[in-house]
N, C-alpha and C positions, 0 to 999 in steps of 0.2 A: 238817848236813853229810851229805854222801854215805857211807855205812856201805862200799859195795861200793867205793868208791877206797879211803878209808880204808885196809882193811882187803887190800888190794892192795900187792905187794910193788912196791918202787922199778924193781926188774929189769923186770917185767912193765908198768908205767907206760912205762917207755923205752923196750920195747919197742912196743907199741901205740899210743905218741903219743909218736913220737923228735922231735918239736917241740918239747917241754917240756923236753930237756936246751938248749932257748937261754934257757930261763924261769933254770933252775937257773944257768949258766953268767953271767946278769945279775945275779945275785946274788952271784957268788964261787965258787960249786960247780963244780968240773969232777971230780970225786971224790965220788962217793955210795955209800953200803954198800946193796948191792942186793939183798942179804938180809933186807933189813926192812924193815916193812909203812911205807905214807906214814904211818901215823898214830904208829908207835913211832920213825919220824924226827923227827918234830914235836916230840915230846914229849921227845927228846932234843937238842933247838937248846938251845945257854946264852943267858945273857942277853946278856952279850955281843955275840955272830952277831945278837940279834934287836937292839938298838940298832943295828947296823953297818947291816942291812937295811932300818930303819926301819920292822917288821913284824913284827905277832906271830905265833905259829903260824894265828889264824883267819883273818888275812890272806894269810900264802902259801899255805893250800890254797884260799881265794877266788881265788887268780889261778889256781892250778895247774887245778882245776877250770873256769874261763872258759877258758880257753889250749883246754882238752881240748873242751868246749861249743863255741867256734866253728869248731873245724877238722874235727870230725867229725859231717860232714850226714848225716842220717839219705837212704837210697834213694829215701825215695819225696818228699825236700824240695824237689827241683828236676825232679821230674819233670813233663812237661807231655803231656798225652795229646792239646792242643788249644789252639789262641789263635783266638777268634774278634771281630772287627772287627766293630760294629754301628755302621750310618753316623747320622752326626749332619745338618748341613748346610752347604750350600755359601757360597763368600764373598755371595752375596746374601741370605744367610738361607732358601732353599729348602731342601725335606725332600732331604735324600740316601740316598735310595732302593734303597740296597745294602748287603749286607754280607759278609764272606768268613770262614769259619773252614779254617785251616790244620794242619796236622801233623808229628809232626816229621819229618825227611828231605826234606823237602820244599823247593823254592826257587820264592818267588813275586816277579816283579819287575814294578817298579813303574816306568810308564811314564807321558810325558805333557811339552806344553811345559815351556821354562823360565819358572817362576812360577809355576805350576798348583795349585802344594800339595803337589806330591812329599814335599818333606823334613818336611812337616807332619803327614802321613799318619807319617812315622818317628817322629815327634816323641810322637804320643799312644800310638803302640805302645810306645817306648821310658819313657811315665809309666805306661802301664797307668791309661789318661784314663778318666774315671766322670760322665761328663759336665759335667768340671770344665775345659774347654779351650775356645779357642777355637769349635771345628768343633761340639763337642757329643757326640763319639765317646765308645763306652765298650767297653772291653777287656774280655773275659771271660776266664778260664784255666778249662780245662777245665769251660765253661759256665758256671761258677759267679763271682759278686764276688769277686775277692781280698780276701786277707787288706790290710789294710792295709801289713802290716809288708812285704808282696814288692814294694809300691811305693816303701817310704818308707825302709829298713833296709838300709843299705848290704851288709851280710854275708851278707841272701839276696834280693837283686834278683836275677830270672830274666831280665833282658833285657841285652843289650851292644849300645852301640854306635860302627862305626867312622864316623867325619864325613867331609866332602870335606877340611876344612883339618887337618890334624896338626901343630901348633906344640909340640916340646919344649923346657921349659924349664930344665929341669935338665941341669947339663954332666956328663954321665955317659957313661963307654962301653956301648955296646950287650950287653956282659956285665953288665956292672956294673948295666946298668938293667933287664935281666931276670930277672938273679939276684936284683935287690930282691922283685920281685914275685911270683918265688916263695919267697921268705922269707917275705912277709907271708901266703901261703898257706900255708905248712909245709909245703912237698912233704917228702916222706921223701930220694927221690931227684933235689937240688936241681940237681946239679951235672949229672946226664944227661940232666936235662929240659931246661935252658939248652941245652945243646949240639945236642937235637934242635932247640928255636923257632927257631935262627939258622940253624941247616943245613936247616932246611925252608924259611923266610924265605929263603934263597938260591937255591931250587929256585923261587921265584914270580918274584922281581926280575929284570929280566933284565941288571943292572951288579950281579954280586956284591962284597958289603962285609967284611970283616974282624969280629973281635967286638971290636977295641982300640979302633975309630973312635969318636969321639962321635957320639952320636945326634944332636945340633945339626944334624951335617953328613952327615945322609943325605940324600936325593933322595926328592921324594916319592913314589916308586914303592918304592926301598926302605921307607921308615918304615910304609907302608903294606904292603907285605907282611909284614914285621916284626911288625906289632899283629894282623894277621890268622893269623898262624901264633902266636903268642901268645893269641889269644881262641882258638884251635882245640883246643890243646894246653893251656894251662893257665885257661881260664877255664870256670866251674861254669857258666854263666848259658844256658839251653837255647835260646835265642830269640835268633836274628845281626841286625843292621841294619848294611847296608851305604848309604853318600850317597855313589855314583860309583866307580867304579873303573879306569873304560876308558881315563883319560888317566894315569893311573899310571904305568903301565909293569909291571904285574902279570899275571902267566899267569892269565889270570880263569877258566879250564877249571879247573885245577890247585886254584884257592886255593877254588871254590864244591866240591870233588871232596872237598876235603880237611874242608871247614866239615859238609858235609852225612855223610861217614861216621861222625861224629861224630854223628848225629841230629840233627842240630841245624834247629829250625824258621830260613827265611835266607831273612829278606828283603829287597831291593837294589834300590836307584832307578838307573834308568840312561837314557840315551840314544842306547848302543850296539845296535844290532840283534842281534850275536853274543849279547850278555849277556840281553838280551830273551827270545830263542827259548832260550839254553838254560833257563829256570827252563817246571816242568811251567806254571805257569801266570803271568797279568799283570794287574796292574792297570792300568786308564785312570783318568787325571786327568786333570779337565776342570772350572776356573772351582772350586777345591777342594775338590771333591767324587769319589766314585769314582763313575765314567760307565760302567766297564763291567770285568765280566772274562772274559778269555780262557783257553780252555784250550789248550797250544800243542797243533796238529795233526798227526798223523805227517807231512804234503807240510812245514810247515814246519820238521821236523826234517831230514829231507833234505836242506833248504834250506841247515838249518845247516851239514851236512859242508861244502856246497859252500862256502858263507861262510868258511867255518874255514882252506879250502884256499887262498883268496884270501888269507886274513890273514894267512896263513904267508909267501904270497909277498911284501905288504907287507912284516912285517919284517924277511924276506929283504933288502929293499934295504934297509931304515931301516938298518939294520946295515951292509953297504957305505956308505952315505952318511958315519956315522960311522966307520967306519974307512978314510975317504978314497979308496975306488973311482970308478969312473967306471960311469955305467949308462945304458952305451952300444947295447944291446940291444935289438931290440924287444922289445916285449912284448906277444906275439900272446895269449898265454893270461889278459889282462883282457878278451879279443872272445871267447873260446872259451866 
């Protein structure tokens, strides 16, 4: 057993891991003398309490202890100083002759026909592939082979990813189903946290949703800014994958602005030109292999304002449209 919890008062346990008053509260505790050390607790349960609980004392500081093991990562467990992509090969079996290592703050998007191998490129960054995949890719973290456990260990995967399709299954409200998620993480502060994912998730959407609605029946532009203001705000995993975005309906400035102040390494398959130019750099896919990378160039950021200014004007009218205007006006400034 642990001597330093042991030997740690109840007060001081709730206060540094207040996740463990829902261990205590699953058992019948919402009342602890918090003057006493966990270990003169223990040894003061009757037998009684310990039939009721189905646990003796060295079984509830087994949980009490894991509860406290998996919610408190050490600084430097998900830190990633680097992900570097070493190319395997192409759907012919040719060598692919490339490879990229990235950092965090960084957004690298990934370009190329439909079918090309985009979301398969996601797919080995999202196993942290060792030449166990199809392509032959192998992922490095900060240069070196992972541990096995960051590929395989649900509790410290460094990677998340969101997909093109979002199907929920569960009938829950959008409170209700992010309040779950940060329960199973033990936020301290569950209930402030919920309120900023959904109030941020409504600064991306551009049909704001309620938090009472079922997730069922969001719009895949909400449910998707929804999970992205969720992976931004409560998830540990340093490394984003984004498969699409641009037909969402998602402020895609707003939600990469939000992913990356976070540090967070973010990389995103697209076919959008806006989403393209904004990441510093891009991959080409070609026949599923990487063909090329770009760094985007100051003329094409430029480029981008102007593109931005355009887009704005599009859904300028997509908005009239749906709000049953007429758009009867030229529109000399698509010739300008």
């Amino acid at each position: 057993m642990d001597d330093h919890l042991l030997t740690s008062s109840i007060k001081d346990i709730l206060n540094f891991h207040p996740f463990v008053a829902d261990f205590f509260a699953s058992i019948g505790l919402k009342e602890l003398p918090q003057s006493l050390t966990l270990q003169e607790w223990l040894a003061g349960l009757t037998d009684e309490f310990l039939r009721d609980s189905g646990m003796d004392q060295k079984q509830i500081f087994n949980h009490i202890e894991a509860i406290i093991q998996i919610n408190v990562i050490p600084k430097n467990q998900h830190q990633i100083r680097s992900l570097t992509v070493i190319g395997g090969k192409d759907k012919l079996g040719n060598t692919e002759d490339a490879s990229i290592t990235l950092k965090p703050g960084e957004i690298v998007c990934i370009v190329g026909p439909t079918g090309s191998g985009k979301s398969r490129l996601l797919a080995d960054i999202e196993c942290i592939a060792q030449k166990d995949t199809p392509t032959g890719r192998q992922v490095l973290i900060n240069g070196l082979v992972p541990e096995a456990k960051k590929r395989f260990s649900m509790d410290q995967k460094i990677v998340s990813q969101l997909s093109q399709n979002m199907n929920f299954v569960v009938d829950l409200t959008v409170r209700e189903f992010i309040t779950m998620h940060a329960e199973c993480r033990m936020i301290s502060k569950k209930d402030e946290t919920v309120n900023k994912i959904i109030c941020t998730a409504n600064e991306l959407t551009g049909e704001k949703f309620s938090d009472d609605v079922s997730i069922t029946q969001l719009s895949g532009g909400q449910a998707r800014s929804l999970m992205i203001a969720d992976t931004a705000l409560l998830s540990t995993s340093p490394v984003i994958l984004i498969d699409e975005i641009e037909n969402a309906g998602v402020n895609r400035r707003k939600a990469l602005e939000l992913l990356v102040n976070k540090e967070k390494i973010v990389l995103i398959s697209t076919h959008d030109p806006l989403l393209a130019l904004m990441g510093d750099r891009r991959i080409v896919i070609r026949n599923g292999a990487m063909s090329n990378i770009i760094e985007t160039s100051q003329q094409e950021k430029k480029n981008l304002r102007y593109m931005e200014r355009l887009d704005c004007k599009i859904i300028e009218l997509r908005d009239m449209l749906r709000n049953g205007e007429r758009i009867d006006t030229e529109l000399n400034w698509c010739l300008g």
